[in-house]
C-alpha positions in Angstrom: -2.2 15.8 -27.7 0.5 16.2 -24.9 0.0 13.5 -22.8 0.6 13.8 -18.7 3.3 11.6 -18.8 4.4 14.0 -21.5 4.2 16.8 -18.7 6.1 15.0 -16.1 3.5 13.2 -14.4 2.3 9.9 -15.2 -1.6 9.1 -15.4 -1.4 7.4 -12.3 -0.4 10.1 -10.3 -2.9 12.5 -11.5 -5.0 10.1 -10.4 -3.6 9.8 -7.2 -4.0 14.3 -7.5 -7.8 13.8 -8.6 -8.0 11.9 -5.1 -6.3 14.3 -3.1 -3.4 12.1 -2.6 0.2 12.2 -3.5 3.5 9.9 -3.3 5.8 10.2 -0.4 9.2 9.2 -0.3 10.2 5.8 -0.3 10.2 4.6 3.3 13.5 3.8 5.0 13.9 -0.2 5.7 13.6 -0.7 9.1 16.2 -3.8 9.1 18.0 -5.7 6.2 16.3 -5.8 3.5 15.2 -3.1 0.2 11.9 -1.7 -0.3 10.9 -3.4 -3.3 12.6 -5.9 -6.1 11.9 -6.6 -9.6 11.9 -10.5 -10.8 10.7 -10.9 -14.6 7.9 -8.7 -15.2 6.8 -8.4 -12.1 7.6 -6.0 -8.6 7.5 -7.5 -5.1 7.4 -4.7 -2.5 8.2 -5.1 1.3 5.4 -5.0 3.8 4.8 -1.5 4.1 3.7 0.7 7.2 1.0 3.5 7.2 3.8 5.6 7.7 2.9 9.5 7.2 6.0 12.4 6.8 8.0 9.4 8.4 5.8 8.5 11.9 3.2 6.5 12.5 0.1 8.4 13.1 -1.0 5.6 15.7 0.1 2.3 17.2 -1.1 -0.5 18.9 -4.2 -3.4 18.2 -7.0 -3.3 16.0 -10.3 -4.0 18.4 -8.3 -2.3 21.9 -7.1 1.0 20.7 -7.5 1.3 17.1 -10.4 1.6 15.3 -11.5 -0.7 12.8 -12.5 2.3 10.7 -8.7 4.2 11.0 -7.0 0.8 10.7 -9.0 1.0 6.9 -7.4 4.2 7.0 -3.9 3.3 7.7 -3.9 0.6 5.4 -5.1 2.7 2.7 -2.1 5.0 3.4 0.4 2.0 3.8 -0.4 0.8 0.4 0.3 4.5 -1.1 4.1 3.6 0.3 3.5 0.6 -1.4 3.3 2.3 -4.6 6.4 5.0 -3.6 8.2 1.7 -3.5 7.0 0.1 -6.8 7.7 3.5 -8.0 11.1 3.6 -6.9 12.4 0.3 -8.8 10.2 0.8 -12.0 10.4 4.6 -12.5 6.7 5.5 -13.5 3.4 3.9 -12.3 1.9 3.8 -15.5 3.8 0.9 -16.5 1.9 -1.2 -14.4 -0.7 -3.7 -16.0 -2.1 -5.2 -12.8 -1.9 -5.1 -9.2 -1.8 -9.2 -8.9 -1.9 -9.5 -5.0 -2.3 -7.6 -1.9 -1.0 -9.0 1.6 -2.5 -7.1 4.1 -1.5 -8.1 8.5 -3.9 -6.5 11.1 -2.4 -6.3 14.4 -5.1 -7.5 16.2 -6.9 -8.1 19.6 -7.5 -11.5 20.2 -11.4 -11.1 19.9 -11.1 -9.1 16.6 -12.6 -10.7 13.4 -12.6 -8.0 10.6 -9.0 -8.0 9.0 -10.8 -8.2 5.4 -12.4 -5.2 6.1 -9.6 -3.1 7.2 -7.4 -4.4 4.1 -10.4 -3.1 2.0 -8.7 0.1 2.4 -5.7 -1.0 0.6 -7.6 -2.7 -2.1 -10.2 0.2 -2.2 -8.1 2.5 -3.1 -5.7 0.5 -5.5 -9.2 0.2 -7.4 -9.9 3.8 -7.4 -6.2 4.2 -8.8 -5.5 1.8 -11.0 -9.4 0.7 -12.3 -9.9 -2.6 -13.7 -6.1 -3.2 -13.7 -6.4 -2.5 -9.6 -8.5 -5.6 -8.9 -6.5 -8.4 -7.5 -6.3 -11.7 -5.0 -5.5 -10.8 -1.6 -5.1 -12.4 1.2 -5.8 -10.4 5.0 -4.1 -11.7 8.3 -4.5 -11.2 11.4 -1.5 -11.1 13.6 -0.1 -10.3 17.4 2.1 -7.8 17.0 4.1 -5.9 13.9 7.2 -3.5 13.2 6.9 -0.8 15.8 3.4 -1.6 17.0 1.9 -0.5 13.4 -1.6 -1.7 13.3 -1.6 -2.5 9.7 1.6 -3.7 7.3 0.5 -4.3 3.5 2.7 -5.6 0.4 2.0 -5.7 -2.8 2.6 -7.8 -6.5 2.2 -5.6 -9.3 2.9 -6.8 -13.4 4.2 -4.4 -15.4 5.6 -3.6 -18.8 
């Protein structure tokens, strides 16, 4: 039975099909450092921004000008860079045995509370992708400001073998 790594695409990113979703190119580091590294057995990416075809699709803080509900959005979409990047250093997604942690930062107005709930949309969806193996610590911050005015910036730890 021909497998669809076999075929040229790994199981992970049929999953990522099944979902309507796809991989984009590795971002382009916005200052001095790479996307993502490799130490041991395990990848550390760089905080990642919801970039889509290379813009951000909105800007500014989370509770005055961005929804709560697109910030889960954008942080969804920031972790798919996330995995471009993990891509990028270990070749093929289903090599990963666990997502270990997600650090999600919510650009956020003073009065807004519910970073955990925008992060859900990283974590969310590395559930939906990666199952059991998806589940991981995380920790969600709130912040005053990130790269460009992004509302949302997530990294990731991933194991792999």
């Amino acid at each position: 039975m021909e497998t669809a790594s076999n075929q040229g695409t790994s199981r992970i990113e049929a999953r990522l099909a099944e979902l309507g979703l796809s991989l984009p190119p590795v971002a382009a580091p916005v200052a001095a450092y790479v996307p993502a590294v490799i130490s041991g057995n395990h990848v550390y990416t760089s905080g990642q921004l919801p970039f889509i075809k290379g813009k951000l699709t909105a800007t500014g803080k989370v509770g005055a000008g961005v929804s709560a509900e697109d910030a889960k959005s954008m942080a969804a979409t920031a972790a798919i860079n996330a995995l471009a990047a993990l891509k990028s250093v270990i070749g093929d997604l289903d090599r990963v045995t666990r997502i270990v942690k997600v650090v999600g930062f919510v650009a956020s107005d003073p009065s807004f509370t519910g970073q955990p709930g925008v992060i859900n949309g990283a974590s969310e969806l590395l559930g939906e992708v990666f199952g059991e193996a998806g589940v991981h610590a995380r920790s969600a911050v709130g912040v005053s400001v990130l790269p460009l005015d992004s509302p949302v910036e997530v990294e990731l730890v991933a194991e792999f073998q």
